[in-house]
C-alpha positions as CSV (number, residue, x, y, z in Angstrom):
1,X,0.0,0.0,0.0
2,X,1.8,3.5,-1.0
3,X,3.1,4.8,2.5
4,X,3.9,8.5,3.1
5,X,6.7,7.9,6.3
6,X,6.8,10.4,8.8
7,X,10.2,10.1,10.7
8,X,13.0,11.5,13.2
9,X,15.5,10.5,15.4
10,X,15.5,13.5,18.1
11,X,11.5,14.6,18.0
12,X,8.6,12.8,19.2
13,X,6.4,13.3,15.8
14,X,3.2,11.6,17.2
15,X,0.9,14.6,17.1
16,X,1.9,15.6,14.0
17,X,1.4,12.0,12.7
18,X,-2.2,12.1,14.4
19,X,-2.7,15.3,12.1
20,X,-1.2,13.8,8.6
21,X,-3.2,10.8,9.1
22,X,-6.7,12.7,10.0
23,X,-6.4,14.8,6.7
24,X,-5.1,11.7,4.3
25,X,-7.9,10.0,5.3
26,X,-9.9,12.4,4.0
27,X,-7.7,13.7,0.7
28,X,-6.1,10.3,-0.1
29,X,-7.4,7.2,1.7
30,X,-5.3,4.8,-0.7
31,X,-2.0,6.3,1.2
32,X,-1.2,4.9,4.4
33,X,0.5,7.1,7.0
34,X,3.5,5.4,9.7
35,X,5.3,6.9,11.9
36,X,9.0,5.7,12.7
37,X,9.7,3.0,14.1
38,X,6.7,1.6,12.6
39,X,8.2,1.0,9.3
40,X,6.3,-1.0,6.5
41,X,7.2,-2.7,3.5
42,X,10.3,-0.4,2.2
43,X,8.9,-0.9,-1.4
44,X,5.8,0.6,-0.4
45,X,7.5,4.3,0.7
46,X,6.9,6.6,-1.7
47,X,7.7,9.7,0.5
48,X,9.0,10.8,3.6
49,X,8.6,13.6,5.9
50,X,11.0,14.1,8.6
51,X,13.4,15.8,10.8
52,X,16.9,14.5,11.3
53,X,15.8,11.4,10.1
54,X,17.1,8.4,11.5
55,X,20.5,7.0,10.2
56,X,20.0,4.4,7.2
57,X,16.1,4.5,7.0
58,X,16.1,7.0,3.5
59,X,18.6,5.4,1.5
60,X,16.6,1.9,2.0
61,X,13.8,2.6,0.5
62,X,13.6,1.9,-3.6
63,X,10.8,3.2,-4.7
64,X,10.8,6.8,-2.8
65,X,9.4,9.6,-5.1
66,X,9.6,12.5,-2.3
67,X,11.6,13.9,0.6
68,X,10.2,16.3,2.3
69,X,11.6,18.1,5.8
70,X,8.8,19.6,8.0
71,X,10.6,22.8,8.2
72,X,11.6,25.1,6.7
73,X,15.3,24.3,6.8
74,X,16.6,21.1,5.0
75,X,20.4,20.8,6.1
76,X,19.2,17.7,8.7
77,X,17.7,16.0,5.7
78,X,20.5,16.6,3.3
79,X,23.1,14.2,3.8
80,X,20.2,11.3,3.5
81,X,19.0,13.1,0.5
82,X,22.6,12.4,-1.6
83,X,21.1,8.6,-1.5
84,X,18.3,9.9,-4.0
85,X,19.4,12.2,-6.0
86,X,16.9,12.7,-8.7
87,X,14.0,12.6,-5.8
88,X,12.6,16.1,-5.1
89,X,13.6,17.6,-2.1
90,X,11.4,20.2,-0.3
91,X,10.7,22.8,2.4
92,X,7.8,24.2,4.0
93,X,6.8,27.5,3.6
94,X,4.7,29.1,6.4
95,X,4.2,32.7,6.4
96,X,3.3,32.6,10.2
97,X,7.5,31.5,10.5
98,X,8.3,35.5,9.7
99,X,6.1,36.8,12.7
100,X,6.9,34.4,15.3
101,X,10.9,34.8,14.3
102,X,10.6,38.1,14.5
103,X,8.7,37.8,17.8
104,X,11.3,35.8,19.5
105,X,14.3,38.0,18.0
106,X,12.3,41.1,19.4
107,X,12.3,39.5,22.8
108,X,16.2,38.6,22.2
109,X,17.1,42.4,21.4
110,X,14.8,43.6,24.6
111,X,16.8,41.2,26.7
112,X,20.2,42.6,26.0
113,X,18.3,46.5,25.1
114,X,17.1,46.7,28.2
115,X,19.9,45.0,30.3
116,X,18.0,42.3,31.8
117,X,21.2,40.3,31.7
118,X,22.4,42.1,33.9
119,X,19.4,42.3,36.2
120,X,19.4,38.6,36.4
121,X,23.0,38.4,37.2
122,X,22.0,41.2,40.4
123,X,18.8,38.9,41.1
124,X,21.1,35.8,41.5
125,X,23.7,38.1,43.9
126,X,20.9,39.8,45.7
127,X,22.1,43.2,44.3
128,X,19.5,45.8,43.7
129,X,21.0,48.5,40.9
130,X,19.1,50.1,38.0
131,X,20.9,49.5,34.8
132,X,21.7,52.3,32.7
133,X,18.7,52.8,30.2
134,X,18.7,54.2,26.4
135,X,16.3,54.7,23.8
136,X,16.0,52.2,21.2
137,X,17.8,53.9,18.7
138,X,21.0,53.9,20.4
139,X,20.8,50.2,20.2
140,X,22.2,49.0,16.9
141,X,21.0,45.6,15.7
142,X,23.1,43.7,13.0
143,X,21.3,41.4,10.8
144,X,23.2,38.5,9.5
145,X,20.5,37.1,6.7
146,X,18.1,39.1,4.7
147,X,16.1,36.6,3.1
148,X,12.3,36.5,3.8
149,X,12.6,36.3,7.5
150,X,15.0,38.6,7.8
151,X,13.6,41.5,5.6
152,X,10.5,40.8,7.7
153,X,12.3,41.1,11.3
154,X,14.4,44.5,9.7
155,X,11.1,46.0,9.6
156,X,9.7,45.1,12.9
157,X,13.3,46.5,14.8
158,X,13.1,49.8,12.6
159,X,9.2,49.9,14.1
160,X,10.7,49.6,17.2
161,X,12.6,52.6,17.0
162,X,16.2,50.4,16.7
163,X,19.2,51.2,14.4
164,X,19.2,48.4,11.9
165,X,21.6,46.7,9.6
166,X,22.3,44.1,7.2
167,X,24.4,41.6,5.9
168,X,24.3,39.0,3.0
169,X,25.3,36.8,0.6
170,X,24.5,38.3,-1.7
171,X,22.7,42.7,-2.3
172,X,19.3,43.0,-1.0
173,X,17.9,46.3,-0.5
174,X,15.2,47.4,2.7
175,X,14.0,50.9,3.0
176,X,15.9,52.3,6.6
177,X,18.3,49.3,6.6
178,X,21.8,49.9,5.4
179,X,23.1,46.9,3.6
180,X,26.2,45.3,2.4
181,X,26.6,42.3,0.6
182,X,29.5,39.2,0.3
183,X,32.7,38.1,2.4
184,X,34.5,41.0,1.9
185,X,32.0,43.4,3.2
186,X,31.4,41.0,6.5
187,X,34.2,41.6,9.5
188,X,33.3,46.0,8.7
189,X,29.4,45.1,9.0
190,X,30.0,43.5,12.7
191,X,32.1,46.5,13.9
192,X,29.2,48.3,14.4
193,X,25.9,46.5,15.7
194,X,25.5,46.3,19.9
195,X,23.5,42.9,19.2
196,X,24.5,40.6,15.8
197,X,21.4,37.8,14.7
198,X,22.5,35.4,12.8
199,X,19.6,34.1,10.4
200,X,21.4,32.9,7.1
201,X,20.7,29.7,5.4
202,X,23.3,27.0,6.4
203,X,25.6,26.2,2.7
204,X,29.2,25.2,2.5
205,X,30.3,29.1,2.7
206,X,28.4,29.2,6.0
207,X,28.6,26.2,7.9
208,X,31.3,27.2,11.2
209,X,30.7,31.0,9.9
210,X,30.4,32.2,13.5
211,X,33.7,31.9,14.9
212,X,36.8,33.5,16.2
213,X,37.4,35.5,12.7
214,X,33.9,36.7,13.7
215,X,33.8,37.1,16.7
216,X,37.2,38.7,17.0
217,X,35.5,41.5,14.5
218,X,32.6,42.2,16.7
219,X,32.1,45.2,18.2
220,X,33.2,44.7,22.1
221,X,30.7,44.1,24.2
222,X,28.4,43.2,21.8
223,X,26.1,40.2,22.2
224,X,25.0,37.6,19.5
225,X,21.4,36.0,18.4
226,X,22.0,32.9,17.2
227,X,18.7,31.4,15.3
228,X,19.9,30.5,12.4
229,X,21.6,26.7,12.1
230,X,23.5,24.9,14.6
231,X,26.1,24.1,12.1
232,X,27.0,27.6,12.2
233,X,28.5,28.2,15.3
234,X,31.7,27.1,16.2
235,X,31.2,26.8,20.3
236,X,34.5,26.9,21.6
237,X,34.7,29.7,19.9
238,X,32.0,31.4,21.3
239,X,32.4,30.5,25.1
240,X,36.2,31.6,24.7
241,X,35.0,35.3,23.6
242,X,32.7,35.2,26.1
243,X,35.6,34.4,29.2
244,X,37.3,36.6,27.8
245,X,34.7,39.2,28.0
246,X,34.9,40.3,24.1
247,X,31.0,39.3,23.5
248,X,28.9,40.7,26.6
249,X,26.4,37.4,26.1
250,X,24.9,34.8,23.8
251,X,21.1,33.9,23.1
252,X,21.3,30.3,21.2
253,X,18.2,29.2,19.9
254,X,19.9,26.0,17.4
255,X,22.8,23.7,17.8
256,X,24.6,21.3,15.8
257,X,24.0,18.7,18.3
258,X,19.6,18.4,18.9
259,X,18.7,17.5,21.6
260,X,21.5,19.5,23.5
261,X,23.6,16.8,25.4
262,X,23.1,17.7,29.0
263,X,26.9,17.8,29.8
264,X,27.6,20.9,27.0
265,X,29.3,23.5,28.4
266,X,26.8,26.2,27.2
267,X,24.0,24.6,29.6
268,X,25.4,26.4,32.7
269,X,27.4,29.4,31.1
270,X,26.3,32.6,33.0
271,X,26.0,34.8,29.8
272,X,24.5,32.1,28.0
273,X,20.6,31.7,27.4
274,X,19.7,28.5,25.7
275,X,16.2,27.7,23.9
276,X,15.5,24.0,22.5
277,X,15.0,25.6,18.8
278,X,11.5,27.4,19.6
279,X,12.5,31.0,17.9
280,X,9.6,29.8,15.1
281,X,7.7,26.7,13.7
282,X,5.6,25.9,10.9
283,X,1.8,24.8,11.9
284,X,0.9,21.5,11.7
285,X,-1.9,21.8,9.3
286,X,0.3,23.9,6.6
287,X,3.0,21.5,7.2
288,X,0.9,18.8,6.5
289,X,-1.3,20.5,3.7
290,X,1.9,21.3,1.7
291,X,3.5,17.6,2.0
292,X,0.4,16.3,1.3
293,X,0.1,18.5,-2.1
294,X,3.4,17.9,-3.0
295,X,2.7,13.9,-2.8
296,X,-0.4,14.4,-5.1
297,X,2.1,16.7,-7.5
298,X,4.8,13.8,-8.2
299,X,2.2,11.9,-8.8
300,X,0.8,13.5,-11.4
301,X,4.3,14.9,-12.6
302,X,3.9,17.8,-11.6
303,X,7.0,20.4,-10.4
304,X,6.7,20.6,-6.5
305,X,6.0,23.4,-4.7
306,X,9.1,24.8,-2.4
307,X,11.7,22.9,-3.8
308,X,14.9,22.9,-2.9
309,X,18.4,23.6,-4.8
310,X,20.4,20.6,-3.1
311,X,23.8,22.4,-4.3
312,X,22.7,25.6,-2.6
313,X,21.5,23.8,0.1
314,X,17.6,26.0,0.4
């Protein structure tokens, strides 16, 4: 029977299983709907939807006509991918992702705006001092990104009064956001900005992007947002600017390693906050609607919708 496999190795995917299965019933009952471990006949797998999927179960199955990631990043799915080559690999697309990233970034560039940091730190050594305040505008937010979510978050700091700017691959242009573009523009873009968010897509000229070169050419005192990929950060690198007191703190929303092992270092750094990969999520029923019409579009040969360059990586 043609299975559509839903799958991880670091996420319970029940609920969202309950959800695929609920609305195949009623668009396709001939497709079946497992979630890993239950794994059926491997000829019967036509597609797959999954996060970090688990080691080995993608490149067994021979008939496989879709990969799909539940997100709207696909470096977790990519390596499995290279087993299928000529099998379309997709994204979702939510535009609900833009507000809530810009939602948690906002609360990311209040924490450090409005030194609650440092009231914390006080809290925890019983010290009661008022830390220095400053309108928003002396607050200088670099944005490492300016794709869709980050064009979108630009415009929500600028609303909020802050001093934005921009870094990218490759030019983008936002009204009130002064932009630069490519590797030689980058270590002058992070002299400047009192808080750096990283939001880029994770490719071969990214992955370990944020380390000592970068770090090195912040602006003292500065503090980073990190929501972009784990594969990103180098964290040695990162907790050694931060002992030295270069980088004034870290928010760290993704991480090479998911789940976080307990015994990392960054669990119980002072000036670290760490969130289990929260900053913004797809809803269940668009991530299921869009899988679900991309299944019906390879089978009728059909392009799918938010497909993904593998060599670019998005």
């Amino acid at each position: 029977m043609p299975t559509l496999l839903i799958c991880s190795a670091t996420d319970d995917l029940s609920d969202l299983h309950a959800v695929f299965r609920q609305e195949a019933t009623r668009r396709m009952p001939e497709l079946q709907v497992r979630l890993w471990p239950d794994l059926p006949d491997p000829d019967d797998v036509e597609a797959v939807a999954g996060w970090y999927p688990p080691a080995g179960v993608i490149e067994r199955l021979p008939n496989l006509r879709l990969i799909s990631s539940i997100a709207a990043g696909v470096d977790h799915v990519l390596g499995a991918a290279r087993a299928h080559p000529l099998v379309p690999l997709c994204r979702i697309v939510d535009p609900a992702l833009a507000a809530g990233m810009a939602e948690y970034v906002l609360w990311a560039v209040l924490y450090y705006h409005r030194a609650l940091d440092q009231a914390l730190q006080q809290q925890v050594q019983r010290v009661w001092k008022i830390p220095t305040q400053k309108p928003a505008h002396q607050t200088h937010v670099g944005l490492m990104g300016l794709g869709a979510l980050g064009s979108h978050l630009a415009g929500v700091l600028r609303g909020q009064g802050f001093t934005v700017s921009g870094w990218s691959r490759s030019v983008h242009h936002i009204d009130g956001v002064s932009t630069c573009a490519g590797d030689d523009a980058l270590h002058a873009f992070l002299q400047a900005p009192d808080i750096v968010v990283c939001l880029l897509p994770l490719t071969d000229a990214t992955r370990k992007l944020l380390g000592r070169d970068v770090f090195a050419a912040m602006k003292p005192g500065a503090a980073l947002v990190h929501c972009g990929r784990g594969e990103h950060l180098v964290e040695e690198d990162l907790l050694e600017a931060l002992d030295r007191q270069h980088l004034r703190g870290a928010v760290l929303d993704v991480f090479a390693q998911e789940p976080l092992p307990a015994s990392n270092a960054l669990w119980s750094h002072p000036r670290v906050v760490v969130t289990p990969h929260m900053a913004s999520s797809a809803q269940p029923e668009v991530i299921v609607g869009q899988i679900l019409d991309n299944v019906q579009r390879v089978r009728s040969g059909q392009p799918v919708l938010n497909g993904v360059d593998r060599g670019l990586g998005y």
